[in-house]
C-alpha positions as CSV (number, residue, x, y, z in Angstrom):
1,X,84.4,116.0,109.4
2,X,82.7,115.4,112.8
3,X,86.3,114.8,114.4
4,X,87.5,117.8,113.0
5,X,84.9,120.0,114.2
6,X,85.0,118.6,117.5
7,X,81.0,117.6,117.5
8,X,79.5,115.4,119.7
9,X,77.7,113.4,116.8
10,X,77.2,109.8,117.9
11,X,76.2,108.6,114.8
12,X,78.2,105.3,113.6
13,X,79.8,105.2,110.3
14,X,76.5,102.7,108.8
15,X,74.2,105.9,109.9
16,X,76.4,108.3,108.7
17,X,76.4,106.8,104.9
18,X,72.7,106.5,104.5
19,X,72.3,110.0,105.8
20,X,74.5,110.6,103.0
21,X,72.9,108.6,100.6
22,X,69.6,110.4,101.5
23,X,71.0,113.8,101.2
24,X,72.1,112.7,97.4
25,X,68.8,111.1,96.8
26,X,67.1,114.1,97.4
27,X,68.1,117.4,96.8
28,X,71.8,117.5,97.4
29,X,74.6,117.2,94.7
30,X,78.2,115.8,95.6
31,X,81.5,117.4,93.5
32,X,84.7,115.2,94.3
33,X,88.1,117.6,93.7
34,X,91.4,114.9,92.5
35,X,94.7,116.1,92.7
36,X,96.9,113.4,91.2
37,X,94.4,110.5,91.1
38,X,93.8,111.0,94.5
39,X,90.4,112.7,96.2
40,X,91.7,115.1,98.1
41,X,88.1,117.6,99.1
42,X,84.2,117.1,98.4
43,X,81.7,119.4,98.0
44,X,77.9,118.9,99.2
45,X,75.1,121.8,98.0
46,X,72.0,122.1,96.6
47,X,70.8,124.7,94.5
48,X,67.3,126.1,95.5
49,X,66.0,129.2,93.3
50,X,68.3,132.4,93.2
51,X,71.2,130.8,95.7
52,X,73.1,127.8,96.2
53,X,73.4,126.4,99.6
54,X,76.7,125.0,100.5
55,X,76.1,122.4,103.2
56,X,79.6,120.8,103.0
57,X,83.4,121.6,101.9
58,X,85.9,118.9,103.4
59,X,89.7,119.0,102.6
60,X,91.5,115.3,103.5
61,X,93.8,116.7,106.8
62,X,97.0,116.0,105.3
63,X,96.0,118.0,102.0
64,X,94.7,121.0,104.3
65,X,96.9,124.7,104.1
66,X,98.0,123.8,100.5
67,X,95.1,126.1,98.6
68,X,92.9,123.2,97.9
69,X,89.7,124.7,99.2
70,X,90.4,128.1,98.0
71,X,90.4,126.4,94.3
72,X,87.3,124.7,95.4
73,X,85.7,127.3,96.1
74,X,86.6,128.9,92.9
75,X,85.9,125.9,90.6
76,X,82.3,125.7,92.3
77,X,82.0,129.6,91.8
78,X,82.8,129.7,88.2
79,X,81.5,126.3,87.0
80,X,79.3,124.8,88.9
């Protein structure tokens, strides 16, 4: 995600993780979406009282412009 959006973040994979790890410790749920066996987008929110905050939605590059986030979206909308 930090490639694709061109950041500057100059945190090494080992950082990166236990950010993670933190983030689902705490407050934060993760939602994996399959297609085929395979994981092809994640989901990272948290739901404080009367929203949900949707920190992350990450497609896999060579699964992007095939509708995958758009069902996402619409799985976390009417499910989650």
């Amino acid at each position: 995600m930090i490639r694709d959006e061109g950041r500057r973040n100059r945190m090494t994979v080992p950082e990166l993780e236990q950010r993670m790890k933190s983030w689902l410790a705490s407050e934060y749920v993760a939602v994996l979406f399959e297609n085929g066996g395979e994981v092809v987008a994640y989901a990272l929110y948290r739901e404080p009282p009367e929203e949900i905050y949707l920190r992350q939605l990450f497609v896999v590059r060579n699964r992007r412009r095939k509708g995958i986030g758009k069902k996402a979206i619409k799985i976390l909308r009417s499910k989650i």
